[in-house]
C-alpha positions as CSV (number, residue, x, y, z in Angstrom):
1,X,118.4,82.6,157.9
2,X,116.1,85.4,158.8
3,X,118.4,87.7,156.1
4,X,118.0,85.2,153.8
5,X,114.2,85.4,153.9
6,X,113.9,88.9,153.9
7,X,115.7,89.0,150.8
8,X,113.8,87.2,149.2
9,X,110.7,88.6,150.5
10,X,112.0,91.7,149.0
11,X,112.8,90.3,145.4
12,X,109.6,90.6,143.4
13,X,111.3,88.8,139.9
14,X,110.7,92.0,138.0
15,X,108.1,92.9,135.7
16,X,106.5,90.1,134.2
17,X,104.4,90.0,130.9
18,X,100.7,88.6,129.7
19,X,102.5,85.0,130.2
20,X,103.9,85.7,133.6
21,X,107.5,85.4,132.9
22,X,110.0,87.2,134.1
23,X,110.8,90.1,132.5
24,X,114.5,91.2,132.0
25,X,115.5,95.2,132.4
26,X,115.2,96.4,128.8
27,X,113.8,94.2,127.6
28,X,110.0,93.8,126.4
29,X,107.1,91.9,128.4
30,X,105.0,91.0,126.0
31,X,105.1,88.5,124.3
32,X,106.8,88.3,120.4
33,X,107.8,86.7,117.5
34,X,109.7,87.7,114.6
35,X,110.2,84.9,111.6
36,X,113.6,84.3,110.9
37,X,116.4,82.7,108.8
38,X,118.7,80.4,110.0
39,X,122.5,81.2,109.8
40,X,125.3,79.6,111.9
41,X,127.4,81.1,114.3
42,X,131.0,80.7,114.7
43,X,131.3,77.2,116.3
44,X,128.5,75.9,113.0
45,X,125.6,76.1,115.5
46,X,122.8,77.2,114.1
47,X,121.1,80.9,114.9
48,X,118.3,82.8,114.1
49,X,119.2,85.7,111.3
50,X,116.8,88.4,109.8
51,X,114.7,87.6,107.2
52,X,114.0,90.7,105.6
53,X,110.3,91.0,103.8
54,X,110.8,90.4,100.1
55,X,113.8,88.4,100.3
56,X,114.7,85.6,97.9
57,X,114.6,82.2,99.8
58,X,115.8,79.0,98.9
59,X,113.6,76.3,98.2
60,X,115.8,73.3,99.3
61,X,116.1,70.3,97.6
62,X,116.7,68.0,100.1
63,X,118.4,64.7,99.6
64,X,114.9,62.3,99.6
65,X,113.6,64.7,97.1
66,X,111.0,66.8,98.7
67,X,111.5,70.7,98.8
68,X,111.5,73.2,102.2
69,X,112.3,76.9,103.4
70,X,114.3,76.7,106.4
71,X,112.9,79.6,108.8
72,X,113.6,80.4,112.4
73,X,111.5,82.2,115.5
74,X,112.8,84.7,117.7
75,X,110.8,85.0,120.8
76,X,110.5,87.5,123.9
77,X,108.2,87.8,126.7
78,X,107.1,83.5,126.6
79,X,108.1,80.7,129.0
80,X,111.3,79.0,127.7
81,X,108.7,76.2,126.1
82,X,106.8,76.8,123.7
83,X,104.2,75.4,120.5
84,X,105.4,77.1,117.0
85,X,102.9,76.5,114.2
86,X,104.7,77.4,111.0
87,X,102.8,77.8,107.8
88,X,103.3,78.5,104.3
89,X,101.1,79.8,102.0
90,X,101.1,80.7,98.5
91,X,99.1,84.0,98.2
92,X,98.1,84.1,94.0
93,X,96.5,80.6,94.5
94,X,95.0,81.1,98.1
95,X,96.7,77.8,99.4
96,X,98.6,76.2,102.3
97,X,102.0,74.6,101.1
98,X,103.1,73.9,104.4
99,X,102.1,73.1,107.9
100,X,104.3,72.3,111.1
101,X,104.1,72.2,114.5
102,X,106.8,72.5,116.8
103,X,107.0,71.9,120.4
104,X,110.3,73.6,121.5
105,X,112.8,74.8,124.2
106,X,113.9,78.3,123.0
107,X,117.8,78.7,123.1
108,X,117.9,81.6,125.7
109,X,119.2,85.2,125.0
110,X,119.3,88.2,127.1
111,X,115.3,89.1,125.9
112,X,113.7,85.8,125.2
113,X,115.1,83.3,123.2
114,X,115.5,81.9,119.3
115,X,114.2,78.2,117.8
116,X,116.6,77.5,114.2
117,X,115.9,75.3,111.6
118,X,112.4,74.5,111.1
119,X,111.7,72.7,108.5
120,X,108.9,74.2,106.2
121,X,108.3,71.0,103.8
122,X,106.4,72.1,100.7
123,X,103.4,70.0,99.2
124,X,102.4,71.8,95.9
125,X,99.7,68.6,94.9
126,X,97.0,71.1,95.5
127,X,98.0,73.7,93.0
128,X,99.7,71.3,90.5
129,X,99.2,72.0,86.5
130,X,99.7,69.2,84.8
131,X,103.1,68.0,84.1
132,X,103.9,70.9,86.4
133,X,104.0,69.3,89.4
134,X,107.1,70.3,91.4
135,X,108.1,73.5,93.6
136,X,110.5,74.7,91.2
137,X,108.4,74.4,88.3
138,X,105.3,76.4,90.4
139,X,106.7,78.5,93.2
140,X,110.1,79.9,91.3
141,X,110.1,84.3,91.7
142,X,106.5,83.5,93.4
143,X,105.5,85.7,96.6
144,X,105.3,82.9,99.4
145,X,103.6,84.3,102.9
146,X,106.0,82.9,105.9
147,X,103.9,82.7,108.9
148,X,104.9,81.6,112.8
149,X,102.2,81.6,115.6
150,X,103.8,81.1,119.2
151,X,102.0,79.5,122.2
152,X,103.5,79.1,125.7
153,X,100.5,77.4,127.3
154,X,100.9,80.1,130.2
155,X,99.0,82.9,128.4
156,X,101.9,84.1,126.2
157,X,100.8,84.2,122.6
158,X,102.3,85.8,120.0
159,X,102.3,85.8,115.6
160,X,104.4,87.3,112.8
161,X,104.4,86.8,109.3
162,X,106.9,87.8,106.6
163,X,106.2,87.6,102.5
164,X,109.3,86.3,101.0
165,X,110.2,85.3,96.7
166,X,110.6,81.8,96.0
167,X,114.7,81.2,94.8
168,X,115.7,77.9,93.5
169,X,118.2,75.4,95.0
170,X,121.2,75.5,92.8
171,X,120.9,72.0,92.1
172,X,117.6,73.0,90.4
173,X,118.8,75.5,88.0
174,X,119.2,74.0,84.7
């Protein structure tokens, strides 16, 4: 018993960051998050995948008829739960297409974890013209500004954004 105790007395838990999580060897402390695409691994689970800046993105036509850009959140140096605001917004006309807020357990990896498939769902009322009225018909080729902001509720906060170009769904391609 007494081994056991100093053992423990002798195990700090490592570095820990501004949220006070552990911190893993290689890895950073502070807390991060990149925005994301979601791909699918192997199994058809989905993953977090790069989202490079200036990327085309698909606005999805989903099957009730609204539009969305699928993102993701990678995240280090946070508790495993965490608050995701994602936004979009649509730069030329100065206005907010998109507003969620997630409250998540991150899938763990060896640095943090990853959150797939969020659900950006596009409301283009505010920057309607006339007839034109839908995403494809006002976003299409447009610069959209992807934008996460991360909150642990234990001091880890953390925001990344990433400017991406509108693609149609191929169902929307005439």
């Amino acid at each position: 018993m007494i081994t056991l105790f100093l053992l423990v007395l002798g195990c700090d838990g490592g570095d820990t960051g501004e949220s006070g999580a552990a911190c893993e060897p290689g890895c950073a402390c502070d807390a991060s998050v990149d925005v994301g695409g979601t791909g699918y691994d192997d199994e058809g689970r989905p993953v977090w995948i790069e989202m490079p800046g200036g990327s085309e993105q698909t606005m999805v036509h989903g099957p009730q008829g609204g539009w969305h850009v699928l993102a993701a959140a990678q995240v280090s140096g946070t508790a495993e739960v965490v608050s995701i605001e994602y936004t979009i917004e649509y730069p030329e006309r100065d206005a907010q297409l998109s507003y969620g807020l997630f409250r998540v357990m991150l899938v763990a990896t060896e640095c943090g974890g990853y959150y797939p498939s969020m659900f950006g769902i596009l409301d283009v009322s505010a920057i309607a013209d006339g007839e034109a009225d839908t995403p494809p018909e006002l976003l299409a080729g447009k610069e959209l500004l992807l934008r996460m902001d991360v909150d642990d509720g234990e001091g880890g906060t953390a925001s990344d954004e990433v400017t991406v170009i509108a693609a149609l769904d191929p169902q929307d391609v005439e």
